[in-house]
C-alpha positions as CSV (number, residue, x, y, z in Angstrom):
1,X,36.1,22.6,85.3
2,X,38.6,20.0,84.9
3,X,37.6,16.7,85.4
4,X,39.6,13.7,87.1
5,X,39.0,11.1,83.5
6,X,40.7,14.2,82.0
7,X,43.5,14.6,84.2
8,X,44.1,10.5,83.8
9,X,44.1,10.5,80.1
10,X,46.7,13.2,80.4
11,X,48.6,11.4,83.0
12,X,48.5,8.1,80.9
13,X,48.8,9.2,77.7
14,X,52.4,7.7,76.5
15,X,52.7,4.9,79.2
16,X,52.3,2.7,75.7
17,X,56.1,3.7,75.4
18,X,57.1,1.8,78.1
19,X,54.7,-0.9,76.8
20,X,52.4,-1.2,79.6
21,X,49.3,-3.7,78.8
22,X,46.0,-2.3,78.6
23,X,48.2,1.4,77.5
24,X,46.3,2.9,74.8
25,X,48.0,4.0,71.3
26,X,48.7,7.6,70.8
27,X,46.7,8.5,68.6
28,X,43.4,7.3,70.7
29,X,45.1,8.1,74.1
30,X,44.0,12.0,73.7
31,X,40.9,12.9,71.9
32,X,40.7,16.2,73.5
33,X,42.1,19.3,71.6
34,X,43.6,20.8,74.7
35,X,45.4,18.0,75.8
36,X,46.5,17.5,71.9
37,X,48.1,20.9,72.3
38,X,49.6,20.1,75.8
39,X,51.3,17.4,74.4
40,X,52.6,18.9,71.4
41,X,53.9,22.1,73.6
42,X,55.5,19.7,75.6
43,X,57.1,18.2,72.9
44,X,58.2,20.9,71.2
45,X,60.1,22.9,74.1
46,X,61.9,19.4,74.8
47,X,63.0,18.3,71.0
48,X,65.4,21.3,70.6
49,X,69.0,19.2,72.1
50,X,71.2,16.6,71.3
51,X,69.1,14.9,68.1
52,X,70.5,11.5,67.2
53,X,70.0,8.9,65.1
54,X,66.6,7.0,65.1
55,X,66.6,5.1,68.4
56,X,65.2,1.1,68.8
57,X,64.8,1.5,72.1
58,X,63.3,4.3,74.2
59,X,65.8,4.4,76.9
60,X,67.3,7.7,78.5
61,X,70.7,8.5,77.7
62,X,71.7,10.8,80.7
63,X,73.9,13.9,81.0
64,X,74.8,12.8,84.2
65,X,75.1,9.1,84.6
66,X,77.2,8.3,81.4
67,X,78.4,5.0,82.0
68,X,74.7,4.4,81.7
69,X,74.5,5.2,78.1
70,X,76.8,2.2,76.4
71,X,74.6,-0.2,77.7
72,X,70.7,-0.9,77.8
73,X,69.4,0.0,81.7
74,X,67.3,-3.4,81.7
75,X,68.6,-4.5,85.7
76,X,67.4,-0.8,86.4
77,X,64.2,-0.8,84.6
78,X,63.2,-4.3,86.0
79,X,64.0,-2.9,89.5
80,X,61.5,-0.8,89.1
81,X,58.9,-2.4,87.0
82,X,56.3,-3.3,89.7
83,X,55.4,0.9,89.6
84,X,53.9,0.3,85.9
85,X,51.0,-1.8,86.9
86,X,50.2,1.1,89.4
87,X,50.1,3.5,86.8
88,X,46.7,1.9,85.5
89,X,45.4,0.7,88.8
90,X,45.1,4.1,90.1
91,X,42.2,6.1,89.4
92,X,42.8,8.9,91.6
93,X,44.0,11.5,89.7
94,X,46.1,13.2,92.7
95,X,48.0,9.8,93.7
96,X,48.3,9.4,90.0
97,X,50.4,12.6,89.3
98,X,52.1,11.8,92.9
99,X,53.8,8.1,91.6
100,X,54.6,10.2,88.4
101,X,56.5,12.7,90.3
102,X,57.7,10.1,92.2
103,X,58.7,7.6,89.7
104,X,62.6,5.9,88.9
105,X,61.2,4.1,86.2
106,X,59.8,7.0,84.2
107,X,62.7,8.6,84.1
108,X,64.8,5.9,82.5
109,X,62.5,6.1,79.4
110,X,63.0,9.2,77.0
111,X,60.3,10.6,75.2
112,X,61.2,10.4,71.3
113,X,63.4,8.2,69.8
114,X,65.5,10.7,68.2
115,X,66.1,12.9,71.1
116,X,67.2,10.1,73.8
117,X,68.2,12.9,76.2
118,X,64.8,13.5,76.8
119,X,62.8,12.1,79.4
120,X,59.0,10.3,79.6
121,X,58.8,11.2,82.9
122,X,58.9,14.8,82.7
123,X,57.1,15.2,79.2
124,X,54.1,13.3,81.2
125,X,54.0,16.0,84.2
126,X,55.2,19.2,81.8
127,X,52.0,17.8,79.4
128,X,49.9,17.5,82.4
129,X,51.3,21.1,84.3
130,X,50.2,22.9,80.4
131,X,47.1,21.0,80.1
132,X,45.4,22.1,83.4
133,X,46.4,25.8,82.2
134,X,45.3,25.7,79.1
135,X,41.8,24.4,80.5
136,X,41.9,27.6,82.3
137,X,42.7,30.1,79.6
138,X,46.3,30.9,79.9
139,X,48.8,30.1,76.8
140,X,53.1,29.2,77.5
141,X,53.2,33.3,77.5
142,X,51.3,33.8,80.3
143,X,53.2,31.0,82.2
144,X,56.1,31.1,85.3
145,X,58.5,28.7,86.7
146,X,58.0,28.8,90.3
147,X,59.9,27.7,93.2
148,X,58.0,26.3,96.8
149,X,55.1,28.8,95.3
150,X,51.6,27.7,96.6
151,X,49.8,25.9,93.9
152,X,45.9,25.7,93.5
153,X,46.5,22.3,92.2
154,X,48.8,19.8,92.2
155,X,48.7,19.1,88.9
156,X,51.0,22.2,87.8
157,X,54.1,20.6,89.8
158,X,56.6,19.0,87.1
159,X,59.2,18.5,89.5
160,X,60.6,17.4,93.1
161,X,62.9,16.7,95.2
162,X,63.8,17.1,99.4
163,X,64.9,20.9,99.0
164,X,62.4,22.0,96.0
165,X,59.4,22.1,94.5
166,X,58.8,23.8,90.7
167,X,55.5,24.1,89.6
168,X,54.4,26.1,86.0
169,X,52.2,28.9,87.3
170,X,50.3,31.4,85.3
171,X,50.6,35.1,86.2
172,X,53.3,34.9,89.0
173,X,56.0,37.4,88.1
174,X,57.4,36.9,91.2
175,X,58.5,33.3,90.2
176,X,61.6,32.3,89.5
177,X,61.8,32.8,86.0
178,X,59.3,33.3,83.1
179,X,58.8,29.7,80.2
180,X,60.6,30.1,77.2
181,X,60.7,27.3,74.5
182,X,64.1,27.0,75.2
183,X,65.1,26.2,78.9
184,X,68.4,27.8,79.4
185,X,66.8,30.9,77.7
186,X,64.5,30.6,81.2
187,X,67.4,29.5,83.0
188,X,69.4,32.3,82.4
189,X,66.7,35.1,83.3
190,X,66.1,33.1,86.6
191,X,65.4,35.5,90.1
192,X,66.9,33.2,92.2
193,X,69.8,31.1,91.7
194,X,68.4,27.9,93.5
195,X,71.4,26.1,92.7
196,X,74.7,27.9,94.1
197,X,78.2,27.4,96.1
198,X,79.1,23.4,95.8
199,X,76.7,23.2,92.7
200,X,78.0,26.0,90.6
201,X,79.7,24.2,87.8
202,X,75.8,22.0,87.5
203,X,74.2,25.2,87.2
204,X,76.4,26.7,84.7
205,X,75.7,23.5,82.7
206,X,71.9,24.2,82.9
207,X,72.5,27.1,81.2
208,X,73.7,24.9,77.7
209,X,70.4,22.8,77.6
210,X,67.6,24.3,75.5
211,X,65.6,20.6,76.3
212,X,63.1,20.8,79.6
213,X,62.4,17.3,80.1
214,X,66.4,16.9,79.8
215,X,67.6,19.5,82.0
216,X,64.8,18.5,84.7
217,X,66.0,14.9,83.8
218,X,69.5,15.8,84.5
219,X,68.7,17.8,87.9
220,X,66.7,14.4,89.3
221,X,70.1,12.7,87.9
222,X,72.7,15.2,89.8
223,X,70.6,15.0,92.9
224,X,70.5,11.0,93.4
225,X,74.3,11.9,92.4
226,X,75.9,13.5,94.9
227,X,74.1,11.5,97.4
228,X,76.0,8.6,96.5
């Protein structure tokens, strides 16, 4: 059984990167072996694109918004910086992962310093999606991408929006698509097209990102996109 302290240690364990107080360092943020592997699995199927040089700062270059990438996004991230205190004033593990999903902030960050395509925000829920499966058996082979699937917990959702939601289910051969390291790999073998007509050219650049946390990075970019 998987308790809530686990699923907030999960939930918080690189917050120190957008240097919340009270954030615990890495290397004492996850004692547990499982979650240890979560994270690293997240890591690894998201440092595969675009590697640059060492960054100072820990902010998201995006695929999408590219005016945003000459200059540091400090107006944006202080427009948004009254969510951190929430992240460690919560202590229910359901609203928790809800902000998360929820967050602008989050996504501004990227999640290694040499890969600043990646993104903080969806290493955190991809982490936290892998962590409750592992803690009930099932490895990244046994795992699906599934689209507006039922879930038995919330906590295997990595990503949202008004039309979708994609949760990393084990077993469900039905779902979309199976998880490979690479994400256009699972792109490409997809059931469904979920993206089509108007959106066409978007989804054939999906299928050039081998990153997860970018290309989900990139989808939350395209969406808040178009609406403008």
């Amino acid at each position: 059984m998987i308790t809530e302290k686990e699923i907030l240690q999960i939930l918080r364990h690189d917050m120190h990167k957008i240097q919340i107080a009270g954030a615990p360092r890495h290397k004492d943020a996850l004692l547990d072996t499982i979650a240890q592997k979560a994270d690293a699995t997240a890591a690894w199927i998201s440092r595969n694109f675009l590697r640059k040089k060492f960054e100072k700062e820990l902010h998201r270059k995006s695929l999408i918004f590219q005016e945003r990438n000459f200059k540091q996004p400090r107006s944006q991230i202080s427009q948004h910086r009254l969510e951190a205190a929430k992240f460690f004033e919560e202590s229910d593990a359901k609203q928790l992962h809800k902000a998360i999903v929820n967050s602008k902030l989050l996504n501004l960050y990227s999640e290694a310093r040499s890969f600043p395509y990646t993104s903080l925000k969806y290493h955190i829920l991809l982490s936290c999606a892998l962590y409750y499966n592992l803690k009930n058996g099932y490895q990244l082979k046994d795992l699906y991408l599934c689209e507006n699937f039922p879930v038995e917990s919330p906590f295997q959702i990595i990503y949202q929006d008004e039309a979708r939601i994609w949760s990393i289910l084990p077993q469900q051969k039905e779902g979309m698509t199976k998880v490979y390291s690479k994400f256009y790999t699972s792109w490409e073998c997809r059931r469904k097209l979920s993206f089509g007509g108007d959106h066409k050219i978007f989804d054939e650049l999906l299928t050039t990102i081998g990153s997860w946390t970018t290309a989900l990075a990139a989808i939350e970019d395209f969406f808040q996109f178009i609406k403008f």
